[in-house]
N, CA, C and O of each residue as an XYZ file, in Angstrom:
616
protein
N     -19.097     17.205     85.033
C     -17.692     17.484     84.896
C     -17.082     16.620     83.777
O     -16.324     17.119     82.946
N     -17.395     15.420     83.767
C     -16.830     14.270     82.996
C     -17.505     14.621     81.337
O     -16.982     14.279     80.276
N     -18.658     15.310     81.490
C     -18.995     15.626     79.799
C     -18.415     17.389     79.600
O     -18.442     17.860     78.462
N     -18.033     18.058     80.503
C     -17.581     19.017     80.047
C     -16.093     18.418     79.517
O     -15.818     18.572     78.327
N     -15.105     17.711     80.440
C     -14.107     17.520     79.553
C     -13.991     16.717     78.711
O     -12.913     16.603     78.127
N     -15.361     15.710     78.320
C     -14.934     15.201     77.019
C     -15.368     16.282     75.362
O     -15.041     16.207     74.178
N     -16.377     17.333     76.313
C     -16.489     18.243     75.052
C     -15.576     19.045     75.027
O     -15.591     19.582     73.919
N     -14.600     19.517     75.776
C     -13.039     20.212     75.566
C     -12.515     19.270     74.635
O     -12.200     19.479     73.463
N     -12.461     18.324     75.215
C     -11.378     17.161     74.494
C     -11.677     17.236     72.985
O     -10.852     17.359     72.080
N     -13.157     17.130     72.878
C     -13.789     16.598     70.972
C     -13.385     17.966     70.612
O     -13.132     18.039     69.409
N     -13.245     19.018     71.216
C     -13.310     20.910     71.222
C     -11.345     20.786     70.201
O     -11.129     21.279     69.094
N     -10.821     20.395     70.634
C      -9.470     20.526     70.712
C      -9.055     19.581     69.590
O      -8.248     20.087     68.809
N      -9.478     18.121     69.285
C      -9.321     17.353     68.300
C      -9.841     17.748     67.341
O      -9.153     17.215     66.470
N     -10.603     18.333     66.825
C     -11.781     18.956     65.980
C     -10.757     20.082     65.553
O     -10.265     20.098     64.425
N     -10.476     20.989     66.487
C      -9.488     22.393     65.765
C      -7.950     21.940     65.105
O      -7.296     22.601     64.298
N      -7.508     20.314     65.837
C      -6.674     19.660     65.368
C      -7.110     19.308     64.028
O      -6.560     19.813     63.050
N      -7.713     18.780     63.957
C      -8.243     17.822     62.678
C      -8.382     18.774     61.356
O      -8.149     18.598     60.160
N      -8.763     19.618     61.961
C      -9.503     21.336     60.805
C      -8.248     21.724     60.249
O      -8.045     21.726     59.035
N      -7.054     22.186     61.449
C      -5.533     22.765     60.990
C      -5.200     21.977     60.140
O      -4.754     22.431     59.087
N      -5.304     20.619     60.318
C      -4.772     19.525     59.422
C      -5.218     19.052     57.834
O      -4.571     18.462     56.969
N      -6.483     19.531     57.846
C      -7.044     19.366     56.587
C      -6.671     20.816     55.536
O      -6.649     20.857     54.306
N      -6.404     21.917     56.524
C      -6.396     23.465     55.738
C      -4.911     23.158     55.261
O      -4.738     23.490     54.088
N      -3.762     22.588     55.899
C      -2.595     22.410     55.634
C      -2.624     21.128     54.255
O      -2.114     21.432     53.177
N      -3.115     20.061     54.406
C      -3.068     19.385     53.435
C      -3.258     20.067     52.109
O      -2.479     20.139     51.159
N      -4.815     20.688     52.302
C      -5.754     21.348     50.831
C      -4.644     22.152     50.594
O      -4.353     22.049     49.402
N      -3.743     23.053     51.295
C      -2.480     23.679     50.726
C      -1.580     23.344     50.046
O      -1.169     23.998     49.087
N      -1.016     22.010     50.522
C      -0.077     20.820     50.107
C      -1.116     20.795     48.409
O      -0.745     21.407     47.407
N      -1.950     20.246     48.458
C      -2.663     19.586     46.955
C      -2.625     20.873     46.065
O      -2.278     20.589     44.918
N      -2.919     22.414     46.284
C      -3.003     23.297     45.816
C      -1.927     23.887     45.358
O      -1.995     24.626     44.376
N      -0.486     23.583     46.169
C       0.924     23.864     45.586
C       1.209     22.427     44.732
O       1.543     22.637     43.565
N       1.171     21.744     44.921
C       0.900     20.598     43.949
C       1.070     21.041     42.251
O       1.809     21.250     41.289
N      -0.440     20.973     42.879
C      -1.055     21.185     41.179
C      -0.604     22.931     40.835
O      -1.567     23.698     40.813
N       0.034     23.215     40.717
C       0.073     24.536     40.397
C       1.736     24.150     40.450
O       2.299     25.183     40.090
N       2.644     23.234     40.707
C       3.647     23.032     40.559
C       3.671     22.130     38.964
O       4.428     22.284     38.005
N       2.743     21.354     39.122
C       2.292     20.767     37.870
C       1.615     21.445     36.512
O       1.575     21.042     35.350
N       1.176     22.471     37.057
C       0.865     23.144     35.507
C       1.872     23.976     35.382
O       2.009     24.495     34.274
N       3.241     24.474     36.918
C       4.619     25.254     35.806
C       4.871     24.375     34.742
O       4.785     24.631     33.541
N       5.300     22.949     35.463
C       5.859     22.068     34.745
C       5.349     21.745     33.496
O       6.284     21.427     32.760
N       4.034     21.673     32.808
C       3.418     21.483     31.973
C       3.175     22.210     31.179
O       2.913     21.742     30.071
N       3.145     23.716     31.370
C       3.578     24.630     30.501
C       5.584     25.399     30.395
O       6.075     26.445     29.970
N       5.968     24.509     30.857
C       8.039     24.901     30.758
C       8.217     23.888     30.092
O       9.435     23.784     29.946
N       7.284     22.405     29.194
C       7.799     21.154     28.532
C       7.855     21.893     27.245
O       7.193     22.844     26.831
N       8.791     21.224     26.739
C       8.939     21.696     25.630
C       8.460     21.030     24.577
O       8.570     19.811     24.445
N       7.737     22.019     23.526
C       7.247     21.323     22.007
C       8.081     19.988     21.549
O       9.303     20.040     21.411
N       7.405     18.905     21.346
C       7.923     17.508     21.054
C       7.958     17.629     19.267
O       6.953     17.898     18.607
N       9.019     17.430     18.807
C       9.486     18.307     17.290
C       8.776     16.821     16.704
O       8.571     15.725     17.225
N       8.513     17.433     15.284
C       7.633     16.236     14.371
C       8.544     15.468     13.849
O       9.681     15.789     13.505
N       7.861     14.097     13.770
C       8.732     13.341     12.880
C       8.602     13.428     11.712
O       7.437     13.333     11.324
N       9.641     13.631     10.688
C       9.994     13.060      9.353
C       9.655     12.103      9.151
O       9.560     11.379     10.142
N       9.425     11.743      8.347
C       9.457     10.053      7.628
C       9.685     10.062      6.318
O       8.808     10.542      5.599
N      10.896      9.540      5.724
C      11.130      9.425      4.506
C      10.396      8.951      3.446
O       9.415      8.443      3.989
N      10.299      8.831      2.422
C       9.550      8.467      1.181
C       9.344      7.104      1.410
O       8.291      6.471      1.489
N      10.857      6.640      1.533
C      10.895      4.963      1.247
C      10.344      4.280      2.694
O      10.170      3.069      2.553
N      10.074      4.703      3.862
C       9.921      4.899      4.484
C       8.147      4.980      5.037
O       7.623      4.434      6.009
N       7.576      5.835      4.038
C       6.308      5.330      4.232
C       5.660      4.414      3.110
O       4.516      3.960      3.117
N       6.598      4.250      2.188
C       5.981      3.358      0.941
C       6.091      1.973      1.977
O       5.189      1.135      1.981
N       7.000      1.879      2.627
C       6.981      0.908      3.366
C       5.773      0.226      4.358
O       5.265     -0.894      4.315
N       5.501      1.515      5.377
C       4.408      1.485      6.233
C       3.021      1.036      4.697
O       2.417     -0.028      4.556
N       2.940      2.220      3.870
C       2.139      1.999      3.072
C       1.396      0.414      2.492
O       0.248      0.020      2.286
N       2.799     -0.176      2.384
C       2.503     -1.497      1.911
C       2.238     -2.672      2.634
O       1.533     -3.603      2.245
N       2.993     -2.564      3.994
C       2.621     -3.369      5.205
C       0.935     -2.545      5.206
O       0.165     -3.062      4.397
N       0.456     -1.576      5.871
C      -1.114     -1.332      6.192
C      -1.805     -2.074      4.679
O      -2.811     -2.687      5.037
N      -1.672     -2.171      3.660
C      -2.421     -2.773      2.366
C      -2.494     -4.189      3.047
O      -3.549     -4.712      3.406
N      -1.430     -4.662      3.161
C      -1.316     -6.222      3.224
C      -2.107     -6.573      4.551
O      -2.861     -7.532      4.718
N      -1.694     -5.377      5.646
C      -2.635     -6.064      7.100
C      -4.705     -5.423      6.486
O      -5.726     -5.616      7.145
N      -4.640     -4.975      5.620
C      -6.217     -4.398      5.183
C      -6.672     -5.563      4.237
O      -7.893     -5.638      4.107
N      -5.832     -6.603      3.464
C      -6.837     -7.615      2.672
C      -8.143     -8.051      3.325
O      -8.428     -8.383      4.476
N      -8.707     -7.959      2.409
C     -10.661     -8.576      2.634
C     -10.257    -10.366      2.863
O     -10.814    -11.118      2.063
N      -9.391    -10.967      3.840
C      -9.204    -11.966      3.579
C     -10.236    -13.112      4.098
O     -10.224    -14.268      3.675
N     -11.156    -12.595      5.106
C     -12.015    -13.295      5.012
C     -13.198    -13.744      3.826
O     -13.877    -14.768      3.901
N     -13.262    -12.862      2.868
C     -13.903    -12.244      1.816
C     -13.298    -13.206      1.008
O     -14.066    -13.902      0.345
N     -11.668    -13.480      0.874
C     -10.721    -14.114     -0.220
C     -11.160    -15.352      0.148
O     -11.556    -15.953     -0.851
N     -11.287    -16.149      1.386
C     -10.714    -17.269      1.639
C     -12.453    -17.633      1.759
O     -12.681    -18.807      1.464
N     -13.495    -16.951      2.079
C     -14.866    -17.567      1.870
C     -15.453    -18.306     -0.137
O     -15.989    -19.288     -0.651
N     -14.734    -16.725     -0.585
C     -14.867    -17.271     -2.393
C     -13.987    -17.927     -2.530
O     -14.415    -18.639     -3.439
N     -12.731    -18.380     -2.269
C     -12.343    -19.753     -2.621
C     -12.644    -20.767     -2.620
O     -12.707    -21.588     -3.536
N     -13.074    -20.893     -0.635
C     -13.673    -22.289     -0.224
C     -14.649    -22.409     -0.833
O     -14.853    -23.623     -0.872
N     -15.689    -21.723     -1.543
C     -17.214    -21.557     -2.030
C     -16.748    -22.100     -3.203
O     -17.464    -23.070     -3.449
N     -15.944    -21.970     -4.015
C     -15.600    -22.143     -5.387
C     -14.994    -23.664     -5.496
O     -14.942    -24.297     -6.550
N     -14.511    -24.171     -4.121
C     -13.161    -25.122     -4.643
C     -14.039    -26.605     -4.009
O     -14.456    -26.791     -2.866
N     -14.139    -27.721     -5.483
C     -14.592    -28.762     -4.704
C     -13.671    -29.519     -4.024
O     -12.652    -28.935     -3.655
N     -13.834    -31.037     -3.698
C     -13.138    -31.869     -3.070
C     -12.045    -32.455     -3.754
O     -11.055    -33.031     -3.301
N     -12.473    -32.152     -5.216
C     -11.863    -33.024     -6.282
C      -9.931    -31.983     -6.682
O      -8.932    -32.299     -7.328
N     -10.396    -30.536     -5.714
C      -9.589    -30.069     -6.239
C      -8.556    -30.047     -4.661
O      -9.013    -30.085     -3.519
N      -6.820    -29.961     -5.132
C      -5.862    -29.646     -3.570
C      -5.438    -28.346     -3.962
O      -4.917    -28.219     -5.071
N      -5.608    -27.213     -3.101
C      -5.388    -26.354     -3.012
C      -3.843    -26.075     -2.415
O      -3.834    -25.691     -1.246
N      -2.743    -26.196     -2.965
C      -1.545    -25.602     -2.552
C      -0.821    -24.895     -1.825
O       0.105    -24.988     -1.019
N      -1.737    -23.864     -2.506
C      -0.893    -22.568     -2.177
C      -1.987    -21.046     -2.259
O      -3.062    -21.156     -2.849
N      -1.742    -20.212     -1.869
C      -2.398    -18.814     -2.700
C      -1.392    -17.845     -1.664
O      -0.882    -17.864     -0.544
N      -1.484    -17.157     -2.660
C      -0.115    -15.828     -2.409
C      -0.774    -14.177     -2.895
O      -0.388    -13.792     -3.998
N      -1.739    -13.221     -2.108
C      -1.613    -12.621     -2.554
C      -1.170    -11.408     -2.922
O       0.034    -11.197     -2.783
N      -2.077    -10.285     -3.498
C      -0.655     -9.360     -3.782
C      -1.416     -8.235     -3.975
O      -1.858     -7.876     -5.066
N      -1.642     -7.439     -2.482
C      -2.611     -6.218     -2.235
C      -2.637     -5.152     -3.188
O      -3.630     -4.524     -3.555
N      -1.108     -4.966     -3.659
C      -1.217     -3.838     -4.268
C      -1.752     -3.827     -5.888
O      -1.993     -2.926     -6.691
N      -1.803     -5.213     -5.929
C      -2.499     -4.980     -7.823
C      -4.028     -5.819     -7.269
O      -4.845     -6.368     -8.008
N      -4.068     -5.743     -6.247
C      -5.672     -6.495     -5.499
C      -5.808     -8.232     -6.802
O      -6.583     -8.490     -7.723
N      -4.694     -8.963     -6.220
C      -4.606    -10.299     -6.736
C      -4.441    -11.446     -5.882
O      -4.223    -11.222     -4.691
N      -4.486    -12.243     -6.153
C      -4.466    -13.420     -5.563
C      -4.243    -14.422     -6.531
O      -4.887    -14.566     -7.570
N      -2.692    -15.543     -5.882
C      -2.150    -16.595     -6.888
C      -2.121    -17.790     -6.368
O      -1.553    -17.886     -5.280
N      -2.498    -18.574     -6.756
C      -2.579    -20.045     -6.342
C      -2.187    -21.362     -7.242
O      -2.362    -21.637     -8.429
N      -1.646    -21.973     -6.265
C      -1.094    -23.599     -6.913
C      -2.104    -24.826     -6.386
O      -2.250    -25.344     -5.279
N      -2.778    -25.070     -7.781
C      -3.268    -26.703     -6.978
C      -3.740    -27.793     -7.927
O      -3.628    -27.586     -9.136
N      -4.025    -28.422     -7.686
C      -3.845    -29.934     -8.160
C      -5.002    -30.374     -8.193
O      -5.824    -30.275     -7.282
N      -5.215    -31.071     -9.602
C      -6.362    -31.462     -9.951
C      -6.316    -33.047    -10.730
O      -5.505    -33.376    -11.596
N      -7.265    -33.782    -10.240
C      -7.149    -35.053    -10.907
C      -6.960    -35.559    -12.637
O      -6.466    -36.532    -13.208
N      -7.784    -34.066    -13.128
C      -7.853    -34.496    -14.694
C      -8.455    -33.194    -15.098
O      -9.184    -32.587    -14.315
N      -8.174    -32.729    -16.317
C      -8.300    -31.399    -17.362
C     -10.036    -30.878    -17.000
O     -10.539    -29.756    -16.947
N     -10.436    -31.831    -16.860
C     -12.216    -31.331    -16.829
C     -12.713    -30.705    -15.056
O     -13.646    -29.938    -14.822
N     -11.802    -31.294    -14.076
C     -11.977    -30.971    -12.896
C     -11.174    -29.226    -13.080
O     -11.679    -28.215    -12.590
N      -9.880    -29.240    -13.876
C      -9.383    -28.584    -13.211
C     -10.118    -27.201    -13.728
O     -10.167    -26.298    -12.893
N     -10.789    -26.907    -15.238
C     -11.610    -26.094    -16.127
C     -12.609    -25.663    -15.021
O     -12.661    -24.543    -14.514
N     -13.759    -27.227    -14.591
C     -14.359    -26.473    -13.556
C     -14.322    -25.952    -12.524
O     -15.347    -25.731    -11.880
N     -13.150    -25.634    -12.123
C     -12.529    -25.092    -10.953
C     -12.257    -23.958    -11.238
O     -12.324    -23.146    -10.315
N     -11.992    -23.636    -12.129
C     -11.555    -21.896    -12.974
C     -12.742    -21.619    -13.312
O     -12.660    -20.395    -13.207
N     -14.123    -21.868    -13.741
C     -15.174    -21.726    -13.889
C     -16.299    -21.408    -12.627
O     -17.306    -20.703    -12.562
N     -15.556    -22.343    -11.622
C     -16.536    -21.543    -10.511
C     -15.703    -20.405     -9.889
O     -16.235    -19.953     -8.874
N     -14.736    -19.923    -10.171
C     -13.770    -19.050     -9.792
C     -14.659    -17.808    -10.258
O     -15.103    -16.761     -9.786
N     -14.663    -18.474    -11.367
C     -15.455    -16.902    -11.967
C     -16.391    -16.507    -11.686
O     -16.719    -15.362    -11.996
N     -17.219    -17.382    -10.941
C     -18.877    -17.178    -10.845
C     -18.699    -16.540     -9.256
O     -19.727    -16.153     -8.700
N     -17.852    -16.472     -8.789
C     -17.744    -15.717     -7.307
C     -17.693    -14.432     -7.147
O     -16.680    -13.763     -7.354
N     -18.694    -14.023     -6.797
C     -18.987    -12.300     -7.221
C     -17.397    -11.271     -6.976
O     -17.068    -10.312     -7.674
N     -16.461    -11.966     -5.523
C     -16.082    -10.981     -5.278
C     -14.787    -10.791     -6.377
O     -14.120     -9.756     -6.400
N     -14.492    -12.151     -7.442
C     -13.406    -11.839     -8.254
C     -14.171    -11.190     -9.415
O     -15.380    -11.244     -9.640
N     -12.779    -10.291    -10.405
C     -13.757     -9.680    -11.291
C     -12.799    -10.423    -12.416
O     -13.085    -10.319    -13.609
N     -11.991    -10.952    -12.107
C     -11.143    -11.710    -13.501
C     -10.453    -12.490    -12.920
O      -9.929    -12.271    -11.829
N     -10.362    -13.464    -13.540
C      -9.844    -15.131    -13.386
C      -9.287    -15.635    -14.521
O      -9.977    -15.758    -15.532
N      -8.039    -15.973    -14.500
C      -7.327    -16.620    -15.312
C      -6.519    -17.785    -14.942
O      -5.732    -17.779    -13.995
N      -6.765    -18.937    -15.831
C      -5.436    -20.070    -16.162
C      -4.384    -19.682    -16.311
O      -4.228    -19.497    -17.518
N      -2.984    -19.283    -15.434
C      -1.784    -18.883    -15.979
C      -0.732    -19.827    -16.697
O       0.274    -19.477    -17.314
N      -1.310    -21.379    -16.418
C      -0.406    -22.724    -16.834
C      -0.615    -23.835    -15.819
O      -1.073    -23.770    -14.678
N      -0.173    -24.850    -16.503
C      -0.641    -26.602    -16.319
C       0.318    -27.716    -16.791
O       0.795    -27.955    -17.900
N       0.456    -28.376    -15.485
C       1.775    -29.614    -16.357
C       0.789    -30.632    -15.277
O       0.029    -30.441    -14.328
N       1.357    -31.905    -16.123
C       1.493    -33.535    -15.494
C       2.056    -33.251    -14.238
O       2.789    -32.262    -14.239
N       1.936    -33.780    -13.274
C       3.168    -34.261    -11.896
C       3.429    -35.391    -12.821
O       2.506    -35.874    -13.478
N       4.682    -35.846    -12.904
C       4.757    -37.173    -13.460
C       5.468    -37.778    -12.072
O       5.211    -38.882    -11.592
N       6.119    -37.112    -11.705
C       6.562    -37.669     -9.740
C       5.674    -38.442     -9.088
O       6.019    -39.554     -8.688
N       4.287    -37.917     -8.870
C       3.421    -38.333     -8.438
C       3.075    -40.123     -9.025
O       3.255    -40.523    -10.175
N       2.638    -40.808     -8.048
C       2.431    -41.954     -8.972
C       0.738    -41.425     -9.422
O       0.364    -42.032    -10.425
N      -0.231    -40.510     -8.917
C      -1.339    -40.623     -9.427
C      -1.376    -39.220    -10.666
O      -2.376    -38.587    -11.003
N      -0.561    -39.112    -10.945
C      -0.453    -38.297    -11.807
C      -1.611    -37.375    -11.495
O      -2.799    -37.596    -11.730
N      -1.078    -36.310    -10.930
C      -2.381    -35.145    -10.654
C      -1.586    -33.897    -11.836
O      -0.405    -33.697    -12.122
N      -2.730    -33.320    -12.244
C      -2.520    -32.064    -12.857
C      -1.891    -30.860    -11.858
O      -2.496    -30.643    -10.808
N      -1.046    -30.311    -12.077
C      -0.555    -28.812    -11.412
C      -1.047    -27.712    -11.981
O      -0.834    -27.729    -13.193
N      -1.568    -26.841    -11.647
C      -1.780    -25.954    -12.253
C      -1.709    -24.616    -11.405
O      -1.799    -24.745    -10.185
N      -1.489    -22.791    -12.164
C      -1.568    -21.763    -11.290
C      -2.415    -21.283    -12.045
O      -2.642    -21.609    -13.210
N      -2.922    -20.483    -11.414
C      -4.198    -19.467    -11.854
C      -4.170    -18.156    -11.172
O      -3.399    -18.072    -10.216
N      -4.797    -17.225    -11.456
C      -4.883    -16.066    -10.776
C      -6.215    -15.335    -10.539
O      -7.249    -15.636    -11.135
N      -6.150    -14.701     -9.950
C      -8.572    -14.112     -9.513
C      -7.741    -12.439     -8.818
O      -6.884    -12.251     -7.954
N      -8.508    -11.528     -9.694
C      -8.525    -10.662     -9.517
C      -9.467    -10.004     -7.955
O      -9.965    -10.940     -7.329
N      -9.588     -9.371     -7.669
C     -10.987     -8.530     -6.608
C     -11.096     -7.213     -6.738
O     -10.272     -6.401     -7.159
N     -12.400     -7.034     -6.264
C     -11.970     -5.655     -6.395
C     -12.578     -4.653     -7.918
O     -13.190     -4.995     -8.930
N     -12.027     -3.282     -7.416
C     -11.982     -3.350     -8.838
C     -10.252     -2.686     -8.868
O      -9.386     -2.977     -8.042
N     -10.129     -2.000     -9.732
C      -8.391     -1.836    -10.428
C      -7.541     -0.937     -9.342
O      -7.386      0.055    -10.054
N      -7.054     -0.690     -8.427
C      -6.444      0.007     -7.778
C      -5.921      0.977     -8.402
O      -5.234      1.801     -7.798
């Protein structure tokens, strides 16, 4: 008696459990089919414009975040002895340049410093742009700017 009504009982939870799952899978099936009205009633998202000045802009920011600067800053350090202080370097993606200020003890350090500039495969032209005394300085160091091309001509 006691296992007939617990197999009524599992009999009855079981047809419970079944109604309950056929009603859900209904629920998920109006769902998604509520979700693809919706997804086909969105409306076309209209293109953006972007003005001239506008992408010369973007244009020139992506150049500047694309410099080979690991590339720049390995042929420098490779090029630059102890003898020389490196300043400054500023460069300037869109003519593929690079400018620098630095300081050199005396005329023969600062020559060979523009000389190993050149010998660094990745510049293809190197120039002395100008040179003064610090006379401020009490050790009187040479100033000088120069410029190193890369690359080749944009």
């Amino acid at each position: 008696m006691l296992g007939l009504m617990l197999c009524a009982g599992a009999t009855v939870m079981t047809v419970r459990l079944t109604r309950q799952q056929h009603l859900l899978a209904e629920q998920v099936q109006s769902t998604l089919a509520q979700m693809d009205r919706r997804t086909a009633e969105r409306p076309v998202q209209p293109k953006i414009v972007v003005s001239e000045a506008q992408a010369t802009a973007v244009n020139t920011a992506v150049r500047q975040l694309n410099l080979p600067w690991r590339d720049l800053f390995d042929a420098i350090e490779g090029a630059t002895p102890t003898s020389i202080a490196l300043l400054s370097l500023e460069p300037d993606a869109k003519r593929q340049l690079i400018k620098g200020l630095a300081e050199a003890k005396n005329s023969d350090d600062m020559v060979d410093y523009i000389a190993q500039l050149k010998q660094q495969k990745l510049f293809t032209e190197v120039a002395l742009n100008r040179h003064e005394m610090n006379d401020k300085d009490v050790n009187h160091p040479l100033r000088f700017q120069f410029q190193a091309q890369w690359g080749g001509r944009p």
